[in-house]
Every structure is written in structure tokens, then in C-alpha cells.
C-alpha positions as a LaTeX table, in Angstrom:
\begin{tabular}{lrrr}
\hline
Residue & $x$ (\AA) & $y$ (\AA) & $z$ (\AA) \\
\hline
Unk1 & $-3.51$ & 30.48 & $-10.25$ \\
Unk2 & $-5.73$ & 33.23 & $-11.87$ \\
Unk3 & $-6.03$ & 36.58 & $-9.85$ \\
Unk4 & $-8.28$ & 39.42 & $-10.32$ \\
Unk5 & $-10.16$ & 42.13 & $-8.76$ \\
Unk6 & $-14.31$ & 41.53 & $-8.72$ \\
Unk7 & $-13.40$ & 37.89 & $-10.90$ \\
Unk8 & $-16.86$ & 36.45 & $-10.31$ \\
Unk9 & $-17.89$ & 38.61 & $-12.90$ \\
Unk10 & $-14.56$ & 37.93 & $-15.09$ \\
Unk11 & $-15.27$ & 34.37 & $-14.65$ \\
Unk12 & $-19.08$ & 34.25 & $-15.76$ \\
Unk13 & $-18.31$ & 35.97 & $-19.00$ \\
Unk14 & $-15.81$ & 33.34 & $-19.17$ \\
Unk15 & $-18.17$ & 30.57 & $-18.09$ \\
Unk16 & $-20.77$ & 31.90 & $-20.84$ \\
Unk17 & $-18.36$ & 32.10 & $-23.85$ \\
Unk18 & $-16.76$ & 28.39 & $-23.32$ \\
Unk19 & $-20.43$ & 27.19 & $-23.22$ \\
Unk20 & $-21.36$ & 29.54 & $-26.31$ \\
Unk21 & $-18.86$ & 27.89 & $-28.26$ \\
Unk22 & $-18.87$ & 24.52 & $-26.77$ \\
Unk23 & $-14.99$ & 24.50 & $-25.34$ \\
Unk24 & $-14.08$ & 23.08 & $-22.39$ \\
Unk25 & $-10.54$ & 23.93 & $-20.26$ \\
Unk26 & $-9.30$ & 22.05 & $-17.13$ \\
Unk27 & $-10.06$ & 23.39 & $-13.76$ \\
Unk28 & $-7.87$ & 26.18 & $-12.49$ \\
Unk29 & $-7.49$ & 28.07 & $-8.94$ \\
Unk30 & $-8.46$ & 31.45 & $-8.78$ \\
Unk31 & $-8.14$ & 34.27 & $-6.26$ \\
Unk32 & $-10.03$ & 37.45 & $-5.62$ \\
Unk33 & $-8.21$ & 40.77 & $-4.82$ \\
Unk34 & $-11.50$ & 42.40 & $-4.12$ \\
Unk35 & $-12.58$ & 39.77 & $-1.43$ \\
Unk36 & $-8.81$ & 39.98 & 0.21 \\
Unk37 & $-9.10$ & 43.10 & 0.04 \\
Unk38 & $-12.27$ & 43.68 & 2.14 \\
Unk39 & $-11.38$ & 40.78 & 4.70 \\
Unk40 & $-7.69$ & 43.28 & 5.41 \\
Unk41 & $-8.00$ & 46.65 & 4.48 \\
Unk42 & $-10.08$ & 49.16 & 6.01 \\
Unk43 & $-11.07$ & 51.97 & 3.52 \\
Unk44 & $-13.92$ & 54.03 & 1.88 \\
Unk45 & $-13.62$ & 52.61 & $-1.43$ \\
Unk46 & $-12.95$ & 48.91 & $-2.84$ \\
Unk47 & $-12.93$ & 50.17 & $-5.90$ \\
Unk48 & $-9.48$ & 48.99 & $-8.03$ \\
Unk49 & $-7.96$ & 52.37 & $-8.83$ \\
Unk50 & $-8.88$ & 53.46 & $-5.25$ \\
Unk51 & $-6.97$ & 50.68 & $-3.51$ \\
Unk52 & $-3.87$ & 50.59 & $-5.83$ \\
Unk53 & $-3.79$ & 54.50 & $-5.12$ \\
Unk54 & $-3.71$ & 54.05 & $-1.16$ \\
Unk55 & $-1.22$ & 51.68 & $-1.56$ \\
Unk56 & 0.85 & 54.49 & $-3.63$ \\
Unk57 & 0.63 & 53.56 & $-7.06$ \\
Unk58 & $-1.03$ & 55.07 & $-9.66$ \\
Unk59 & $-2.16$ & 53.95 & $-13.40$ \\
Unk60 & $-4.28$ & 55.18 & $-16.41$ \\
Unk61 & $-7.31$ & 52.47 & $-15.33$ \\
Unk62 & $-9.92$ & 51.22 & $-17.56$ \\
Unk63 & $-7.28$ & 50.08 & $-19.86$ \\
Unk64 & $-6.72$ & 46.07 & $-19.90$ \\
Unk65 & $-3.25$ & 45.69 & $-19.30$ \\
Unk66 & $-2.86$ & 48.62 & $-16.91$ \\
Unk67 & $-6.21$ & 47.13 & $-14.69$ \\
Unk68 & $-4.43$ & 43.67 & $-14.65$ \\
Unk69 & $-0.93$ & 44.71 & $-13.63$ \\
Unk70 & $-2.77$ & 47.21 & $-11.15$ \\
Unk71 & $-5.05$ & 43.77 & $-9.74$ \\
Unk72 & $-1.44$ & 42.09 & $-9.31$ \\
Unk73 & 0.35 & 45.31 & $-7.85$ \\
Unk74 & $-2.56$ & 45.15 & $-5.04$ \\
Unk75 & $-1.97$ & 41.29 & $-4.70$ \\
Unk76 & 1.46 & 41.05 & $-4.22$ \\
Unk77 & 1.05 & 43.93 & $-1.76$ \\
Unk78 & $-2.05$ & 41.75 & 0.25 \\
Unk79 & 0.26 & 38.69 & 0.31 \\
Unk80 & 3.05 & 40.50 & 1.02 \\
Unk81 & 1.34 & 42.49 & 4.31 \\
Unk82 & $-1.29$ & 39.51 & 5.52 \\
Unk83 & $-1.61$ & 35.76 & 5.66 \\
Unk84 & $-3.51$ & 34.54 & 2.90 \\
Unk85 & $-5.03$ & 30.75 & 3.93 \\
Unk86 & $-6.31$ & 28.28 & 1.50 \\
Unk87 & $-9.81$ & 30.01 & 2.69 \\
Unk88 & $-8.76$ & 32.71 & $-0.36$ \\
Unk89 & $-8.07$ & 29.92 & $-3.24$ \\
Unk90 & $-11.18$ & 29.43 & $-5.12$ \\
Unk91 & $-11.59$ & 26.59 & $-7.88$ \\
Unk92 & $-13.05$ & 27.46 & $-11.38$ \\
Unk93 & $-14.48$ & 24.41 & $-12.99$ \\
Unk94 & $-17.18$ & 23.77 & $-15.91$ \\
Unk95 & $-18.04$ & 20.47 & $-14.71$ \\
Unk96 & $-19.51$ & 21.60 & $-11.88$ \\
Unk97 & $-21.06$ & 24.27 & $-14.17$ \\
Unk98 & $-25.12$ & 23.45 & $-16.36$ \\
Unk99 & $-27.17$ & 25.14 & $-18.79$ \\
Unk100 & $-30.11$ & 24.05 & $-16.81$ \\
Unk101 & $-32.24$ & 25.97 & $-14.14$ \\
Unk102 & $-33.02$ & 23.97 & $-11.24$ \\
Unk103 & $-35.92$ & 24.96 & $-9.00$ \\
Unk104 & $-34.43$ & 27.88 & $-6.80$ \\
Unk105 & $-35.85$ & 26.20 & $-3.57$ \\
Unk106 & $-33.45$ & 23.11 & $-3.86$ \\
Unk107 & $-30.75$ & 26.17 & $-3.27$ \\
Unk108 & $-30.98$ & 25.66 & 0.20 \\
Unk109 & $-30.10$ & 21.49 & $-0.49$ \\
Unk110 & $-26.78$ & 22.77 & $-2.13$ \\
Unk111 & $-26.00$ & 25.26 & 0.64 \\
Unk112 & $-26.41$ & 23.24 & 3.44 \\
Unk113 & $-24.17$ & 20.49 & 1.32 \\
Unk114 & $-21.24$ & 23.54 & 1.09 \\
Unk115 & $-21.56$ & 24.19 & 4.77 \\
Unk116 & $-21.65$ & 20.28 & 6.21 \\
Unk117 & $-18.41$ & 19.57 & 4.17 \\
Unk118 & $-16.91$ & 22.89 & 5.88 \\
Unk119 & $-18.07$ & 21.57 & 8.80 \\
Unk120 & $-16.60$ & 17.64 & 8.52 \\
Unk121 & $-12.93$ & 19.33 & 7.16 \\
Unk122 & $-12.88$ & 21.54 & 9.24 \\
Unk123 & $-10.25$ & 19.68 & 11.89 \\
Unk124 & $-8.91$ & 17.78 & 9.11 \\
Unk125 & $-10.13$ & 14.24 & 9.56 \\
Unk126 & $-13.68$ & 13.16 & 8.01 \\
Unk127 & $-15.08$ & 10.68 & 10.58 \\
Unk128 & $-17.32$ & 7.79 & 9.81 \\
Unk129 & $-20.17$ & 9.51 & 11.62 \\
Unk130 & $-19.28$ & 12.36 & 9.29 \\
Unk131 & $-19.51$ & 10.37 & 5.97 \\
Unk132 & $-22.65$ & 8.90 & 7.18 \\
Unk133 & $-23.99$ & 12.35 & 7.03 \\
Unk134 & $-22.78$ & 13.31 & 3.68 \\
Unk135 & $-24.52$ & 9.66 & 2.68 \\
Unk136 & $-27.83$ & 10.79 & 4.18 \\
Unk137 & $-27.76$ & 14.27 & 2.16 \\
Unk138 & $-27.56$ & 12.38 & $-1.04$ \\
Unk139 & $-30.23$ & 10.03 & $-0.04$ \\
Unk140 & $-32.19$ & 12.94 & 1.06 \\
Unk141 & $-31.71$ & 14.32 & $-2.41$ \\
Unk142 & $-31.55$ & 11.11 & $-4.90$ \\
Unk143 & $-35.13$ & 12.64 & $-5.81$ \\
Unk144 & $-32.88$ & 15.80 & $-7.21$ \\
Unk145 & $-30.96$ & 13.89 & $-9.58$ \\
Unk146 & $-33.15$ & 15.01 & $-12.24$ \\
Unk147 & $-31.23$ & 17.83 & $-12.44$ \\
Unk148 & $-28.16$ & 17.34 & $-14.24$ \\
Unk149 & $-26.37$ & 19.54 & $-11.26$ \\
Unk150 & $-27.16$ & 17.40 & $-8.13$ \\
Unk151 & $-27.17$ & 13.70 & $-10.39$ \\
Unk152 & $-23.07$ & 15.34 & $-10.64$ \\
Unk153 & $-22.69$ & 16.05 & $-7.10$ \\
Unk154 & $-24.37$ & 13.05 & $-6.38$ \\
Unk155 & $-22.70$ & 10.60 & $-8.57$ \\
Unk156 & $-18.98$ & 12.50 & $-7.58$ \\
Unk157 & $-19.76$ & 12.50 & $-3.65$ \\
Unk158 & $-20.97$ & 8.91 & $-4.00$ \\
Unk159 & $-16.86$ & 7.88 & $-5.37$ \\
Unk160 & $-15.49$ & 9.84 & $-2.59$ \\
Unk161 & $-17.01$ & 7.59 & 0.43 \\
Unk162 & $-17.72$ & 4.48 & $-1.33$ \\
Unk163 & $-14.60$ & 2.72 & 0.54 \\
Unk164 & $-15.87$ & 4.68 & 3.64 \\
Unk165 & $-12.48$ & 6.36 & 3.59 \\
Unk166 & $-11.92$ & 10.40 & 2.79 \\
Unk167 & $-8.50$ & 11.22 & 2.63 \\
Unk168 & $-6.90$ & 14.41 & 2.57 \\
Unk169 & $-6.66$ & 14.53 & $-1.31$ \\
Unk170 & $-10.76$ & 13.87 & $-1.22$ \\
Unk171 & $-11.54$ & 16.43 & 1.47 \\
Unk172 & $-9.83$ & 19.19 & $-1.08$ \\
Unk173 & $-12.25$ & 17.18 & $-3.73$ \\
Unk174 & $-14.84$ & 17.74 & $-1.53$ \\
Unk175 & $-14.95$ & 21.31 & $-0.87$ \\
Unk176 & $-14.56$ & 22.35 & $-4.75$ \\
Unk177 & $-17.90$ & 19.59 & $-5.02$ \\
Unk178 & $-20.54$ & 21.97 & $-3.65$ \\
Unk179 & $-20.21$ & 25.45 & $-5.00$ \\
Unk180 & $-22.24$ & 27.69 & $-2.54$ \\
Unk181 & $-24.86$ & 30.18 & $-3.84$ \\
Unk182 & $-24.25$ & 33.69 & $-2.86$ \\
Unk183 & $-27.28$ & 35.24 & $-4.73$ \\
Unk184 & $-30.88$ & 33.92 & $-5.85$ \\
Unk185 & $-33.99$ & 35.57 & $-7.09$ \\
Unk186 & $-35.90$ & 33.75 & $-4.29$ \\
Unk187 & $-33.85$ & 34.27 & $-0.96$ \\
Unk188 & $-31.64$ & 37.01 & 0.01 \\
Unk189 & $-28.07$ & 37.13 & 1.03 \\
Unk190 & $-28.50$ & 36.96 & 4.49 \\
Unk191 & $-30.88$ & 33.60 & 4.14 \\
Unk192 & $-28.55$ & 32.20 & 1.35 \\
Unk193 & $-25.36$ & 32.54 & 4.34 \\
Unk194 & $-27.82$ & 31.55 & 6.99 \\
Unk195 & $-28.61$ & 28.47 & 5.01 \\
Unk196 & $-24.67$ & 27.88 & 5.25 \\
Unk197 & $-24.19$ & 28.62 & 9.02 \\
Unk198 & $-26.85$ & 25.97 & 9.41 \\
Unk199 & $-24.60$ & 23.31 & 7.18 \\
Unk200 & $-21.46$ & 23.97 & 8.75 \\
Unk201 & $-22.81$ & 23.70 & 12.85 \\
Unk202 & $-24.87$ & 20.74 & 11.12 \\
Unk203 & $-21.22$ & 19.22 & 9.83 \\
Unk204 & $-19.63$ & 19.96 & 12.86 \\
Unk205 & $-21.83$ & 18.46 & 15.63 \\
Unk206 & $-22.68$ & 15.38 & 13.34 \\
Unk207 & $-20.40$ & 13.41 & 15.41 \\
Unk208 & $-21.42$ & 14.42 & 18.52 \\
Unk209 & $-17.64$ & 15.60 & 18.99 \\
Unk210 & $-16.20$ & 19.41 & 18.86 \\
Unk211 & $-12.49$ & 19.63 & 18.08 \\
Unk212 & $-10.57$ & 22.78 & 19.45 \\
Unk213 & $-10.54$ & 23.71 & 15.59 \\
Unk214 & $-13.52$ & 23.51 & 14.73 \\
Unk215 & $-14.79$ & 25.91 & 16.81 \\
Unk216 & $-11.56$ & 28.53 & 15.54 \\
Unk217 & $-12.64$ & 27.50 & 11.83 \\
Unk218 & $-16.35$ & 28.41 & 13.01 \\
Unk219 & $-15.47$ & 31.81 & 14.47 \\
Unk220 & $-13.73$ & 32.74 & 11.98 \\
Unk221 & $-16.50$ & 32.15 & 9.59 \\
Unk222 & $-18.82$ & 34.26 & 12.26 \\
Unk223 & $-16.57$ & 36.35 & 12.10 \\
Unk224 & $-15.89$ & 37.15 & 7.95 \\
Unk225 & $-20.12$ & 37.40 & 7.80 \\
Unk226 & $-20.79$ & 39.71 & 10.76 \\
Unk227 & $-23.23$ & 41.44 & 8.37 \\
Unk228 & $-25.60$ & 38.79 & 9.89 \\
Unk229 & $-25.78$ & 40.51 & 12.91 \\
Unk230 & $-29.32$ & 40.36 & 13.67 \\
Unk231 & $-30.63$ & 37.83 & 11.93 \\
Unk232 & $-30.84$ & 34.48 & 13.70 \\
Unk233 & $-29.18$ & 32.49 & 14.73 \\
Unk234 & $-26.36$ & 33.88 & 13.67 \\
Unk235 & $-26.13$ & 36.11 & 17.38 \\
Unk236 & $-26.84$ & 33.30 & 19.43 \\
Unk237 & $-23.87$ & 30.81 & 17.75 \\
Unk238 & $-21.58$ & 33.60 & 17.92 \\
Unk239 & $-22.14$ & 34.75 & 21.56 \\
Unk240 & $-21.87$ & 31.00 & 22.44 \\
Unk241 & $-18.32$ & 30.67 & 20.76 \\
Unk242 & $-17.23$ & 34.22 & 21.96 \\
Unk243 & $-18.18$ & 32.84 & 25.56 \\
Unk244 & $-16.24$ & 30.04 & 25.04 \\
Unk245 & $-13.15$ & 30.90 & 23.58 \\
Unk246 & $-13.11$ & 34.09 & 26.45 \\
Unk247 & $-11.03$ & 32.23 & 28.64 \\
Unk248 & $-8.26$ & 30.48 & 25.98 \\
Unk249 & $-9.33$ & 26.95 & 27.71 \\
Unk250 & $-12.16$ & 24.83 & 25.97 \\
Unk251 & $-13.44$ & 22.55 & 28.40 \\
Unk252 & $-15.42$ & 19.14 & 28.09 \\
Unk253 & $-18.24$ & 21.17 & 29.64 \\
Unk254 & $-18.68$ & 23.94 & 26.95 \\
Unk255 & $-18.10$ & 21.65 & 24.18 \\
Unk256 & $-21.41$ & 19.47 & 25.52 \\
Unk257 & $-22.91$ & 23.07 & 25.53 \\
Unk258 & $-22.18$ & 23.75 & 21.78 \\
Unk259 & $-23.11$ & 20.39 & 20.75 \\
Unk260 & $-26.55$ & 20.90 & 23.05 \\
Unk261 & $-27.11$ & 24.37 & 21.46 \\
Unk262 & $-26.26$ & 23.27 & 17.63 \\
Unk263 & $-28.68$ & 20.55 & 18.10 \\
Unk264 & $-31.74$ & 22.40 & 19.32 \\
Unk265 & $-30.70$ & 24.83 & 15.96 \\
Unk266 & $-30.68$ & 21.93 & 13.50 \\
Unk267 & $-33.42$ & 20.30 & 15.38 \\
Unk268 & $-35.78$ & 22.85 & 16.35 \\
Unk269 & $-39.02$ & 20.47 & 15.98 \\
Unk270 & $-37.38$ & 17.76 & 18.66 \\
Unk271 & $-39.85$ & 16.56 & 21.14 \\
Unk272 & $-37.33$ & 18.05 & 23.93 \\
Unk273 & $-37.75$ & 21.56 & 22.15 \\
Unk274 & $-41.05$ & 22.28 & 21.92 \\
Unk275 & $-42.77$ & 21.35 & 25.35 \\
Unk276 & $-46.14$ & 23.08 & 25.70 \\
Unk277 & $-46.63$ & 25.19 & 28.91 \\
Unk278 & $-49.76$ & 26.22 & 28.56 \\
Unk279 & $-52.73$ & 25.84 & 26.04 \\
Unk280 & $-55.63$ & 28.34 & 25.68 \\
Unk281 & $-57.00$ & 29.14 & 22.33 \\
Unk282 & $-59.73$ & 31.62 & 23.55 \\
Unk283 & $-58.84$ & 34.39 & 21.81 \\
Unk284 & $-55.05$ & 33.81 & 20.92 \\
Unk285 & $-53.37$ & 34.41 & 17.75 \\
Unk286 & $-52.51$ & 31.79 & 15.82 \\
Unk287 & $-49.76$ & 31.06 & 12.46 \\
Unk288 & $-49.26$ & 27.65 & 10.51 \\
Unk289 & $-46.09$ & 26.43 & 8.98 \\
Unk290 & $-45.27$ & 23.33 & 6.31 \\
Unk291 & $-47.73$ & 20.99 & 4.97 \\
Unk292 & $-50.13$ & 18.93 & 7.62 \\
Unk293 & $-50.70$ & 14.98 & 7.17 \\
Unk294 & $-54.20$ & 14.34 & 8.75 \\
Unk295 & $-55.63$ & 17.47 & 7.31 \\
Unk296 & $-55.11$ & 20.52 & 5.11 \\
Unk297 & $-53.82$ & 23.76 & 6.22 \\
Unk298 & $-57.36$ & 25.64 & 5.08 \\
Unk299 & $-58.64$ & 22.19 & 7.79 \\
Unk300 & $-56.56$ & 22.94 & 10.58 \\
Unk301 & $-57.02$ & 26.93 & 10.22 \\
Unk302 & $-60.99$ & 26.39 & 10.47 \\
Unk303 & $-60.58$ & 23.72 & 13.82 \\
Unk304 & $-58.67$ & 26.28 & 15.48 \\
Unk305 & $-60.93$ & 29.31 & 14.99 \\
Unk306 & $-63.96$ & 27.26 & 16.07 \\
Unk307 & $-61.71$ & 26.95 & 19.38 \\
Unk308 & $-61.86$ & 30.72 & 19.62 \\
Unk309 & $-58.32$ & 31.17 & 17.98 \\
Unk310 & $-57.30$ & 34.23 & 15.63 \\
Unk311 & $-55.42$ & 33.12 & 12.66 \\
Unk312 & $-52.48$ & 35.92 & 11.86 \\
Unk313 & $-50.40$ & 34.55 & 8.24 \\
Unk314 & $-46.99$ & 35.75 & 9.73 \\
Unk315 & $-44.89$ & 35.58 & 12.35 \\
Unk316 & $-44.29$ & 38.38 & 15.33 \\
Unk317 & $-44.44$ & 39.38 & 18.88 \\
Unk318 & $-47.82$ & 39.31 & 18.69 \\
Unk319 & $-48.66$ & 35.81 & 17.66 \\
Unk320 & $-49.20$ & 33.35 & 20.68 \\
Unk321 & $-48.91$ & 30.01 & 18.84 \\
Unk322 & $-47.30$ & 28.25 & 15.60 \\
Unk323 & $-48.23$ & 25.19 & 14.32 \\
Unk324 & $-46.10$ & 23.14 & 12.48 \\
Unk325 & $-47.21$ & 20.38 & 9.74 \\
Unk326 & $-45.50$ & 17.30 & 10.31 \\
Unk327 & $-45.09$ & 16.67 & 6.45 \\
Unk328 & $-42.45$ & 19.80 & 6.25 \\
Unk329 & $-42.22$ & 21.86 & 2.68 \\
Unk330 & $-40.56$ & 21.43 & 0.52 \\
Unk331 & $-40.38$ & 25.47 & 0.31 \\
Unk332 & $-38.40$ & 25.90 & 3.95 \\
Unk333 & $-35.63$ & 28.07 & 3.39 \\
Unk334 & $-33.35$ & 26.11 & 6.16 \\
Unk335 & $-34.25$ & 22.79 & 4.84 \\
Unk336 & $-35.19$ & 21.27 & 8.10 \\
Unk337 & $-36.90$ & 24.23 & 9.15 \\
Unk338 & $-38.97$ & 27.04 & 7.22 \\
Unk339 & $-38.63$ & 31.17 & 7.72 \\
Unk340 & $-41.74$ & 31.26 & 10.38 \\
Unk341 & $-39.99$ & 28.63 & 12.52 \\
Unk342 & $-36.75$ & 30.56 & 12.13 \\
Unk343 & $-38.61$ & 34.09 & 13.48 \\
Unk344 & $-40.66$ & 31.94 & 16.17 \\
Unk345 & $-37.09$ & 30.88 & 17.34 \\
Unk346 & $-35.37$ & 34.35 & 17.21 \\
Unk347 & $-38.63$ & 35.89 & 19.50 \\
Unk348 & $-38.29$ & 32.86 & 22.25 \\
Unk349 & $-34.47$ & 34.41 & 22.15 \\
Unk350 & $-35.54$ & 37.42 & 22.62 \\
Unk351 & $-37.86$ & 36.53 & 25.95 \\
Unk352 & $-41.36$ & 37.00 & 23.55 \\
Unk353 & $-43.58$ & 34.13 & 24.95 \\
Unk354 & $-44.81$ & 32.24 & 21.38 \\
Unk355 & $-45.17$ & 28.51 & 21.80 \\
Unk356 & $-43.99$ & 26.23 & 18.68 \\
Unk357 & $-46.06$ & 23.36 & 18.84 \\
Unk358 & $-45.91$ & 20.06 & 16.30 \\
Unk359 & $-48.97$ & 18.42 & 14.47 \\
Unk360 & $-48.55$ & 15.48 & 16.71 \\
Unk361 & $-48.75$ & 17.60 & 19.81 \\
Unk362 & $-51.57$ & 19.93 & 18.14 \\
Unk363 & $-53.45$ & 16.72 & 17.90 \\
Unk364 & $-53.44$ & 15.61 & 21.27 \\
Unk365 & $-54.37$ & 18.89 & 22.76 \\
Unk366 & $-57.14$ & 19.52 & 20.33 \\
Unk367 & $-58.29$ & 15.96 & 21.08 \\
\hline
\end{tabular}
């Protein structure tokens, strides 16, 4: 195993040279002192020579060999003081690794791919249900496979299940398959994790069961990103497993609950989920979301104003309704759900009366 401190960057100089020059090496496990580091120790500064200091040793830094026996002074004093999981053993690999730049919106596809396998492993047996959901992500992305990237995922995921059977040598195949994307030029961190969180209650709740450790595996994951505080529906999952786990008993009860609750978050279009109340256009605001089927956007826009309805191009407290196109985008930053729906979602949790109402339904009430 390779250790260092901050090695995603040691590893893309790496990753750039062997491609430079054409060389290929087998794939190794790697560890980060930095990320251990942050998950245990509590201190101003990250910062090598800072942490080797606080641990009480001290070293001329910036020099190669002294920074690399300092990075494995600090590890052996990490594994030494805390219990390192498999969670902490990374996998470097070029096959997983392309030249090519793939459209930055199919980042999403790749995250939510990371966070359903976390989700199926996660109690240690990959159902059937379960591998029928890892079959419909790579049917739901076959149209990718012009991208050398996903036609690899693809093609690799596709030996795993073909006997229907993941075993626990191909569950450790599977989670070095997806590599989740921690930073874009088109979404931010917090949507990049979000786009995870969705996977991995999407992996877990595919079966319509909930295993005791699942939901441990779940808040621990809550509780290693609790920058997201704030930004849905990040809260809402983790009240829902704090509330759960309060009382050290999990009962058939609250697991229907999490199922019930992961559902309406994977599913937030579902005919159950978006029941109109009430419908008056007179002078409402109004925002649109995804593509429509029967008619344009510019279309729809112009049928609702003539109704007396004030068209507002984002979501807030202020807006009364959002319309959503039945054809999707292809641009949604959750995949099965797009940033407005995600806002309209986190208001209704906050008590802000905005209705979400589907094309189909728009249709009817518009006549």
C-alpha cells in the first residue's frame, strides 16, 4: 500500500507522466494521511509539518525524504491511536483512468453509480433486486458508451452480474469500478456529494429492505460530510437516521419510514408526491423545470401568463408554482431530478407553501 499526505495530487502527477510516456503499472492501494487525519484529529492546521509537530516530532520539511518519513511518522501514529476501516484504502488504477473529456453533466450518472454500489455493499450481500438496479443504470446509460470511460464501466459491471451472482470478491471489484468525482467545473462540492447521498439511499432502499447496517454505514457517511448541513436533503436523511438510531432498537416500523422517506427523495415526481391542493393562476408566480413533450418551454410560459400567471426563472419562497416537463433534462444535477426541484423540495421542508406540479397534471388543470 502507498501512503501519503494530500496523495490526490501525488497521484495525478503520477497519472499524467505514465500517460505522457505511455507506461502502464498494475493497480495498487493507497491511503491518505491528510484525509485520516481530518476524520481523527482536531487541530488548526492539516498542514504536514503542523501535524507531525503536535504529535512531537520535528523535521527539516520540504525535503523529499524527510516529508515522506514525516507522512509515515503521522501514519503509524493514526493507526496506532484510531481504527482505520477499509473506508480509508483507496485503489489507484489507469484502467479506470482516459485522455478523453466526457460531457461534465453525465458526472452526476457516475456519482449516483459510486453511491448505489455503496448502497447495495453496504450489509455485505448484493441482492437480486440490487443487481437489477445496477442492470438498469447501465441500460440507462448504454447511450454513454461513447465515451471510452462509461463503455469501461459498462462493459466491467456487465461481467460482474452476468451469472446474476456478486460475490464478496466482486463487491470489492465493484466499489474500485466507479471512481466518484469530488470536483467539476460545472457543479460544486456540495452538489457533486449530494449527487452521492442520492446513490447510496437510492442503493439502499432498492430492495425495499433496510438492514441494521445499512443504516450505521449511512450515518456514518452523514456523518464524515456534515459540511452539507444545509443543503438538502442532506438535514432531512440525517434527522431521520438520528431519530432512529436514538433509542439503540430499529424497529419494523422506522425501517418502513426510511424506505417511505428515501422513496419520496429518489422519486420526487411520483403521482403520490405531488397532489395539487389548490390551483389559481391569477396573479401567482410561476418557474419551469426540464424539457416539456406537448409543447416548448417558451409554449407553456406564454399559456400560463395568458392565465394571469407571473413567470419568475428561479426558485424561492416567493414562487407559488413549478412546473415540471415530463421529458426530464438531460442537464438535472440529481439525475432524476434537476436543482429547481431540489430547492422546491427543501422550501415544502421548510413549511413555504410552493406546489410541484407534473406536465401531465399541468395539462389537466389547464384543460
Amino acid at each position: 500500500m502507498v501512503v501519503g499526505h494530500n496523495i490526490a495530487y501525488d497521484l495525478a502527477v503520477l497519472e499524467k507522466a505514465l500517460q505522457r510516456y505511455d507506461i502502464n503499472v498494475p493497480g495498487f492501494k493507497y491511503c491518505c494521511t491528510l484525509e485520516l487525519s481530518r476524520k481523527f484529529m482536531k487541530v488548526d492546521s492539516y498542514k504536514l509539518e503542523s501535524l507531525v509537530n503536535y504529535i512531537g516530532y520535528t523535521y527539516d520539511a520540504h525535503i523529499a525524504i524527510n516529508d515522506a518519513l514525516a507522512a509515515e511518522k503521522l501514519f503509524e501514529y493514526l493507526r496506532n491511536t484510531y481504527t482505520i476501516d477499509s473506508d480509508a484504502i483507496h485503489f489507484f488504477s489507469l484502467e479506470n483512468k482516459t485522455k478523453e473529456k466526457i460531457d461534465e453533466r453525465l458526472i452526476s450518472n457516475l456519482n449516483a453509480l459510486s453511491g448505489i454500489i455503496e448502497g447495495i455493499t453496504a450489509d455485505g450481500i448484493v441482492s437480486k433486486k440490487e443487481i437489477e438496479r445496477l442492470k438498469c443504470w447501465i441500460e440507462e446509460n448504454t447511450i454513454n458508451k461513447q465515451y471510452m470511460l462509461f463503455a469501461k464501466i459498462i462493459e466491467e459491471l456487465s461481467l460482474i452480474l452476468e451469472d446474476n451472482i456478486v460475490d464478496e470478491y466482486e463487491q470489492i471489484k465493484l466499489k474500485y469500478l466507479a471512481t466518484e468525482y469530488s470536483s467539476s467545473k460545472m457543479y460544486c462540492e456540495t452538489t457533486l456529494a449530494i449527487q452521492v447521498l442520492q446513490g447510496i439511499i437510492d442503493g439502499i432502499s432498492c430492495d425495499n429492505k433496510i438492514a441494521e447496517s445499512e443504516i450505521l454505514k449511512l450515518q456514518k457517511w452523514l456523518q464524515e460530510h456534515d459540511y452539507l448541513s444545509g443543503v438538502y436533503p442532506y438535514d432531512k436523511i440525517l434527522r431521520l437516521v438520528q431519530d432512529v438510531l436514538e433509542d439503540g432498537i430499529i424497529d419494523e416500523d422506522e425501517k418502513s419510514t426510511l424506505l417511505m422517506v428515501f422513496e419520496e427523495i429518489i422519486y420526487p415526481m411520483d403521482k403520490k408526491n405531488t397532489k395539487v391542493e389548490e390551483f389559481d393562476l391569477e396573479g401567482k408566480m410561476f418557474c419551469l423545470s426540464g424539457e416539456f413533450i406537448l409543447a416548448s418551454k417558451s409554449e407553456v410560459s406564454q399559456k400560463l401568463q395568458e392565465k394571469g400567471a407571473i413567470e419568475k426563472r428561479g426558485v424561492s419562497a416567493k414562487v407559488d408554482y413549478l412546473f415540471v416537463g415530463g421529458a426530464g433534462s438531460d442537464a438535472w444535477k440529481f439525475g432524476k431530478i434537476g436543482g429547481k426541484i431540489a430547492k422546491a423540495l427543501e422550501l415544502q421542508e421548510k413549511g413555504i407553501k410552493i406546489q410541484i406540479i407534473a406536465e401531465e397534471d399541468m395539462q389537466s388543470l389547464l384543460g
